[in-house]
C-alpha positions in Angstrom: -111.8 -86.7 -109.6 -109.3 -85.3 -112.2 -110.3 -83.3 -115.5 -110.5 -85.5 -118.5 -107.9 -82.8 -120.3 -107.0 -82.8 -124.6 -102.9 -82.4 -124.3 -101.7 -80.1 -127.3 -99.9 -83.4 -128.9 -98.7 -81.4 -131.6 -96.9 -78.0 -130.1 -93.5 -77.6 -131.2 -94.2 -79.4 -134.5 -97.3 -77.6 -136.5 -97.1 -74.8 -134.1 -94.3 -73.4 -131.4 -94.4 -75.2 -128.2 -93.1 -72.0 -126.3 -95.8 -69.9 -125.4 -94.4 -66.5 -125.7 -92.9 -67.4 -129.3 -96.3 -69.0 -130.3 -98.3 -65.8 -128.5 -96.1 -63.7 -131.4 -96.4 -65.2 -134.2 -99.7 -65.3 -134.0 -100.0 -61.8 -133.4 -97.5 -61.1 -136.2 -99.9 -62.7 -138.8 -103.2 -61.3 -137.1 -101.2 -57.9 -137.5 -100.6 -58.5 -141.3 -104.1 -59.0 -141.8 -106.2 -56.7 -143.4 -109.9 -56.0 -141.8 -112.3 -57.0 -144.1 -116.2 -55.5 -144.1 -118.4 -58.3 -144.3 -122.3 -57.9 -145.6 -124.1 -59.0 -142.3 -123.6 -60.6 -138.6 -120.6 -63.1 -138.6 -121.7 -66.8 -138.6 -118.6 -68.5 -139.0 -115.1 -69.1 -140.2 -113.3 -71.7 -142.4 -109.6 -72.1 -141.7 -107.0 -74.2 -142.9 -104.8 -76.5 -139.9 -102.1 -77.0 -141.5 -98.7 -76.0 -139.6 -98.2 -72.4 -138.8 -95.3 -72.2 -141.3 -97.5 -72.9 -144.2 -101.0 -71.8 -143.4 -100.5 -69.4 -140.4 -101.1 -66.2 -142.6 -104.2 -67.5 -144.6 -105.9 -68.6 -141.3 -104.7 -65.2 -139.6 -107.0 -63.5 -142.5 -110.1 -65.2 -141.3 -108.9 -65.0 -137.6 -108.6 -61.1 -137.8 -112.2 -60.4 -138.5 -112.9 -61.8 -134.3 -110.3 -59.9 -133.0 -111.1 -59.0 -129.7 -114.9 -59.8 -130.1 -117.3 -60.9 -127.4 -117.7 -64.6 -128.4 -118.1 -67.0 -125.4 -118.7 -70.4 -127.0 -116.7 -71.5 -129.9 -118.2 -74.1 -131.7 -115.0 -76.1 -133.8 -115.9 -78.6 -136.3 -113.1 -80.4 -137.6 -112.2 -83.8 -139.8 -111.0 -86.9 -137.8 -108.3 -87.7 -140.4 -106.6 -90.7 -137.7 -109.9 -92.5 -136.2 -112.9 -93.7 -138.5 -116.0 -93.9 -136.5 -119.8 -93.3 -137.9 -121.8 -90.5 -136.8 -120.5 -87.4 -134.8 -118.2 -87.1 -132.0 -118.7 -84.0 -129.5 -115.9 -84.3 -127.0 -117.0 -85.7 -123.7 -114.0 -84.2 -122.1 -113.5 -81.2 -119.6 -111.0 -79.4 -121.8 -108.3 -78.6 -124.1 -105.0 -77.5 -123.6 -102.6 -75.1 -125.5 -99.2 -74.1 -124.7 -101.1 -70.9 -124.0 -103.8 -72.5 -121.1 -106.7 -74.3 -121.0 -110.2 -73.8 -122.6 -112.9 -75.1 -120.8 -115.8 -77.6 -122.9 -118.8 -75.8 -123.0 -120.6 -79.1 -121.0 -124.1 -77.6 -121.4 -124.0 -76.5 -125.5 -121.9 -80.4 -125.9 -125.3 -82.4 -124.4 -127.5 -80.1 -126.2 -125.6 -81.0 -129.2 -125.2 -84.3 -128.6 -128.9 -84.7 -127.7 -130.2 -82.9 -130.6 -129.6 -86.4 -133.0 -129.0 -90.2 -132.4 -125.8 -90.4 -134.8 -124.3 -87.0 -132.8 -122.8 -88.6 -129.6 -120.7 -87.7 -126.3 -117.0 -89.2 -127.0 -113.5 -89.1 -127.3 -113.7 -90.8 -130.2 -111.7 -88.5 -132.5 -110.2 -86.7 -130.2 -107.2 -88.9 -128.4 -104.7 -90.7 -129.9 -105.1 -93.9 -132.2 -102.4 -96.2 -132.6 -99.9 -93.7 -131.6 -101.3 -90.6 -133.8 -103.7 -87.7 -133.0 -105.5 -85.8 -134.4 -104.2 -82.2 -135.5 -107.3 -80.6 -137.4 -108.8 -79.3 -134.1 -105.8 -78.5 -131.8 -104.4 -76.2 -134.3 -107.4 -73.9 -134.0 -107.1 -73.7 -129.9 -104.3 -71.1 -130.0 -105.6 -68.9 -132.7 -108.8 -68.3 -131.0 -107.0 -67.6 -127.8 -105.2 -65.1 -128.9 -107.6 -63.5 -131.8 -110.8 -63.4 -129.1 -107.6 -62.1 -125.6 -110.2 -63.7 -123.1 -111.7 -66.6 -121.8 -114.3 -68.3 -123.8 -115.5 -72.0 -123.9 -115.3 -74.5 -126.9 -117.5 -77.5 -127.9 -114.8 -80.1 -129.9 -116.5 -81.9 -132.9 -115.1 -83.9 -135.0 -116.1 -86.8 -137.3 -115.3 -88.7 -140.5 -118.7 -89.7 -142.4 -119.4 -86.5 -145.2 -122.3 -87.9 -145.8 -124.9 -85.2 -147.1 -127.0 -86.7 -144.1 -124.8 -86.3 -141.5 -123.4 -82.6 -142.5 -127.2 -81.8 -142.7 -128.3 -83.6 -139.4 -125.2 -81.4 -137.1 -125.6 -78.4 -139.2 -129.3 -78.6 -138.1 -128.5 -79.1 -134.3 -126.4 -76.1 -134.2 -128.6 -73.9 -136.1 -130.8 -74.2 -132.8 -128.2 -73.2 -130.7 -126.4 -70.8 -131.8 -127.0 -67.0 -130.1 -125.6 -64.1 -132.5 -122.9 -62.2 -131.4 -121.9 -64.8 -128.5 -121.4 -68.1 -130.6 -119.4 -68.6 -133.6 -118.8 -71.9 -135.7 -115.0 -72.4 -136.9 -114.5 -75.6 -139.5 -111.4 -76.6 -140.2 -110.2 -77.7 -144.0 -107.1 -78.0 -146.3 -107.9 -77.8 -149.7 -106.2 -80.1 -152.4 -103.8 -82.8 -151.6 -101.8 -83.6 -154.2 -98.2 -83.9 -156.7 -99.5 -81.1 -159.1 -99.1 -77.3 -158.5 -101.4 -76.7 -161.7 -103.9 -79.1 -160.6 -103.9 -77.8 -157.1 -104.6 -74.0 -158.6 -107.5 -75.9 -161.0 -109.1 -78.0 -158.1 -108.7 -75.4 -155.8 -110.5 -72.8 -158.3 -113.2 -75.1 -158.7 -113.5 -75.9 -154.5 -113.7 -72.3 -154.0 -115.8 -71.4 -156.1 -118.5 -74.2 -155.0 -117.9 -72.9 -151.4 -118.7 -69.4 -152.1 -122.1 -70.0 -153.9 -123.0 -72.4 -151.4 -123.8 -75.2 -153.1 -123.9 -77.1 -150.1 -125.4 -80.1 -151.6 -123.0 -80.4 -154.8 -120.2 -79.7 -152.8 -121.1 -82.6 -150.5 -121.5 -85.0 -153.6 -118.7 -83.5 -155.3 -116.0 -84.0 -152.5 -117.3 -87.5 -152.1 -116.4 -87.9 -156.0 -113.0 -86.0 -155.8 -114.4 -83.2 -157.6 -114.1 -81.1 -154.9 -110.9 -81.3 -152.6 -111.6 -80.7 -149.0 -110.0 -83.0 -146.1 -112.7 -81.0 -143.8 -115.4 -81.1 -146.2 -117.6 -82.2 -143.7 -117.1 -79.6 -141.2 -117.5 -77.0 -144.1 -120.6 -78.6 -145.2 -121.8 -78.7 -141.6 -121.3 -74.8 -141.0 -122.7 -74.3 -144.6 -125.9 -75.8 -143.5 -126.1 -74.4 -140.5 -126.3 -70.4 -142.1 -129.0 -71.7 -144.5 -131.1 -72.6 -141.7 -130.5 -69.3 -139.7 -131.0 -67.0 -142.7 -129.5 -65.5 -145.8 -126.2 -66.0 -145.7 -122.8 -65.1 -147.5 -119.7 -66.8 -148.1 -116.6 -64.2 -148.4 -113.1 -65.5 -149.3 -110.8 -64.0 -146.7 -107.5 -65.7 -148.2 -105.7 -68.6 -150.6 -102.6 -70.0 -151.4 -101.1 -73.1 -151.6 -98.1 -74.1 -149.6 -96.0 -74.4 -152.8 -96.5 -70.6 -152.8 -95.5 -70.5 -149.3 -92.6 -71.9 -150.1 -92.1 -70.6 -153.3 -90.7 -74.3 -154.7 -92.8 -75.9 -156.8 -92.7 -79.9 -157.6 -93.6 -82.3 -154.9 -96.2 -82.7 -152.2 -98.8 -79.4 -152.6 -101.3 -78.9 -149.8 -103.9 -76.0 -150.6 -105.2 -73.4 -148.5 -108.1 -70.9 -147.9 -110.1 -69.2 -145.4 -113.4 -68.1 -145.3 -115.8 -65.4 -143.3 -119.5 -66.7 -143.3 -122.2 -64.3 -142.5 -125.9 -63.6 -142.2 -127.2 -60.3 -144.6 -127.6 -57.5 -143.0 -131.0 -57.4 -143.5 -132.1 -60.4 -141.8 
């Protein structure tokens, strides 16, 4: 029997299609990136998925800090903006594709994942296309860990649409149990505010970040619900956030921000903000 295999549906729009330009510019914004000490063990990374053009560098920031480390299962938490399903969908597939090769699923972490809750299920739900659109959240992320980690390592694809406080709290809990420091890391993937105002973007975005870097998991939970908070992944942040405060102490440190008017450097229309994040256990514990 065939592999059940994610195609990268979106190379050559969000990202190049042609590997050796892709392999570059990636490199090229990993280069620009400054190495940042962090207080403890590295837990995770928030990144933004919009297209390379726009949020490339500010992921890159994040991205640099596993550069050629020795992580062998990537756990990758991302929104399902296109399908609406309840619960959590771990991908039930073999693997994903990037114009750069395939990643295998970590099968073994997926069921332990997937069995660790009754609303955290096996599917594809999420993960193919609906109606003639897939999802982008996720795929981005496939050839920025390729290149950042330069060897082979497995992933385990989540994605899911109910924020609930609940259901950040129940997969944040499962994959506090299974993640193994210094082999696993946690990736979510977020845009910040969506909106028609540069200032409001710079004021909602002040207000996001800020709530992300106390970890405030709860309030920022509520608060995104509400619109206080502008997250399209606040779910998958919430998740990762809940996972460090099971596994100990934990830190938030802002890696990068703009907004893609800044990118751009025209302001009036559609703005679409951006961050990225390092989240890491003290050094102490």
């Amino acid at each position: 029997m065939g592999k059940q295999v994610r195609e990268p549906v979106w190379a050559g729009q969000f990202y190049p299609a042609e590997p050796g330009r892709l392999n570059g510019q990636i490199e090229g914004y990993l280069d620009a990136a400054p190495d940042q000490p962090l207080p403890g063990r590295l837990i995770g990374l928030i990144v933004p998925h919009a297209g390379y053009d726009y949020s490339g560098a500010t992921a890159a920031a994040a991205y640099r800090q596993i550069r050629s480390k020795a992580y062998s299962t990537v756990f990758l938490l991302a929104p399902s903006h296109v399908e609406a399903f309840s619960g959590v969908s771990v991908y039930d597939g073999d693997c994903y594709r990037s114009p750069l090769g395939i990643v295998p699923v970590d099968k073994e972490a997926a069921r332990a994942v997937a069995a660790a809750h009754r609303d955290i299920q096996l599917s594809s739900a999420g993960h193919g296309a609906k109606e003639g659109r897939a999802e982008h959240s996720l795929e981005v992320q496939i050839p920025f860990l390729q290149v950042a980690l330069g060897h082979e390592f497995e992933v385990v694809p989540i994605v899911f649409h109910d924020f609930s406080v609940e259901n950040c709290r129940n997969l944040g809990h499962a994959l506090a149990g299974l993640l193994d420091p210094g082999s696993t890391l946690l990736v979510a993937s977020s845009d910040l505010y969506h909106g028609y105002s540069y200032e409001e973007c710079v004021r909602t975005d002040d207000r996001t970040v800020e709530c992300i870097e106390a970890m405030e998991i709860e309030e920022f939970c509520l608060g995104a619900a509400k619109g206080r908070y502008l997250a399209c992944g606040a779910g998958p942040i919430g998740a990762l956030l809940y996972t460090a405060s099971e596994i100990g102490p934990a830190r938030v440190t802002l890696a990068a921000r703009t907004n893609s008017a800044d990118v751009t450097g025209v302001r009036g229309g559609w703005t679409v903000g951006y961050a990225s994040f390092c989240v890491s256990r003290a050094a102490d514990s």
